[in-house]
C-alpha positions in Angstrom: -19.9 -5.6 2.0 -16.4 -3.6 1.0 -13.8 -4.8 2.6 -10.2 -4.2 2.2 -7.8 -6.8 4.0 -3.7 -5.6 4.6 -1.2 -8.2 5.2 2.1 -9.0 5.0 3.8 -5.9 7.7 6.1 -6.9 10.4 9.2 -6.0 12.0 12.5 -5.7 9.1 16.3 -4.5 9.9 17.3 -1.2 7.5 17.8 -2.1 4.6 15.8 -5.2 4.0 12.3 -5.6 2.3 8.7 -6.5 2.9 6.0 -7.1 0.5 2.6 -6.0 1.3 -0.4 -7.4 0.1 -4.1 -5.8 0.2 -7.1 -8.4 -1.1 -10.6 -6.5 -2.1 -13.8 -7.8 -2.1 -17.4 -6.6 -2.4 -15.9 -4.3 -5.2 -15.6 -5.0 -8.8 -11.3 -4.5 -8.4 -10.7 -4.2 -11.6 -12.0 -0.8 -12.1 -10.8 0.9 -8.9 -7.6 3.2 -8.5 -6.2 1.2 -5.9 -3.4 3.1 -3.6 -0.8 2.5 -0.2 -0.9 4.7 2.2 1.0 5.2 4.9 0.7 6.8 8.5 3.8 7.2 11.1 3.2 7.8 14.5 2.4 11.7 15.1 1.9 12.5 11.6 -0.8 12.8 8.7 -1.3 10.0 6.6 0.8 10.3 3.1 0.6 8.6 -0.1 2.8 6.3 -1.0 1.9 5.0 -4.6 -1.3 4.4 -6.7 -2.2 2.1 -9.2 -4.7 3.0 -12.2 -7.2 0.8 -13.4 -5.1 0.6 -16.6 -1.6 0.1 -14.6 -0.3 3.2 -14.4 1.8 4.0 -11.4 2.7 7.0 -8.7 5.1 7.4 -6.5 6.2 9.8 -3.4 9.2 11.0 -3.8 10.6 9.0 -0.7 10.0 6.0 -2.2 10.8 6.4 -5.8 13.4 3.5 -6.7 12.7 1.7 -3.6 9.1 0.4 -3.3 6.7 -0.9 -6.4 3.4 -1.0 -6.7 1.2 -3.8 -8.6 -2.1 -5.2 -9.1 -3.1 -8.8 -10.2 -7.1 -8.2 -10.7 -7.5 -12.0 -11.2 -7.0 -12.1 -7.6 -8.0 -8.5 -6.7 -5.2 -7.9 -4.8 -2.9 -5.0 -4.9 0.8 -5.6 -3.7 3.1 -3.1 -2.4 7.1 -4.4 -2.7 8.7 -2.6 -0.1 13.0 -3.0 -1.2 15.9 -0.8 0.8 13.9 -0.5 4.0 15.0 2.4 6.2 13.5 3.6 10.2 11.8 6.5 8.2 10.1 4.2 6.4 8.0 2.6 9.8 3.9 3.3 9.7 1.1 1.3 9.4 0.4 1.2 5.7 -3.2 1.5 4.6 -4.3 0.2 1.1 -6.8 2.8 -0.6 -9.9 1.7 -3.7 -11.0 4.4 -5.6 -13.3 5.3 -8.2 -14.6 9.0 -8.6 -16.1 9.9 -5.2 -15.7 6.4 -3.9 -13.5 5.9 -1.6 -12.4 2.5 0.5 -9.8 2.0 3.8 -8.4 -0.5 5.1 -7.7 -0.8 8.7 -3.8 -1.1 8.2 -0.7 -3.3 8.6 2.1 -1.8 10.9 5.8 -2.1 9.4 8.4 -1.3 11.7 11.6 -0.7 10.5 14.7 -1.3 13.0 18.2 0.9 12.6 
């Protein structure tokens, strides 16, 4: 069974940082795109960075500079460093697996970001 596991939200002042962690199982990791997602409260759900199976990296253009995605497949876990925090920044963050027309959610962390 897939199963996609977010931890690691909470509740930040502007400006600080939270690191996100997603750990996969059922799936062989290593081969998935894995991606953070993120979903405020009233709106669509919006990338926020991917991760290839070879290590190559996307960004939105919101979080360019501040946020950075990795992977350590020994562990399959994919991390999501979250620096320079700000209120627009608050959503529950969903971590994405992909590979061709396989897709994988999982159910979310909230981070909350306070002014």
């Amino acid at each position: 069974q897939v199963q996609l596991v977010e931890s690691g939200g909470g509740l930040v002042q502007a400006g600080g940082s939270l690191r996100l962690s997603c750990a996969a199982s059922g799936i062989i990791f290593s081969i998935y795109a894995m991606g953070w997602y993120r979903q405020a409260s009233g709106k669509q759900r919006e990338l926020v960075a991917t991760i290839t199976d070879t290590g190559n990296t996307n960004y939105a253009d919101s979080v360019k500079g501040r946020f950075t995605i990795s992977r350590d497949n020994a562990k399959s876990t994919v991390y999501l460093q979250m620096n320079s925090l700000k209120p627009e920044d608050t959503a529950v963050y969903y971590c994405n697996a992909q590979l061709i027309a396989t897709i994988r959610w999982g159910r979310g962390t909230q981070v909350t970001v306070s002014s």
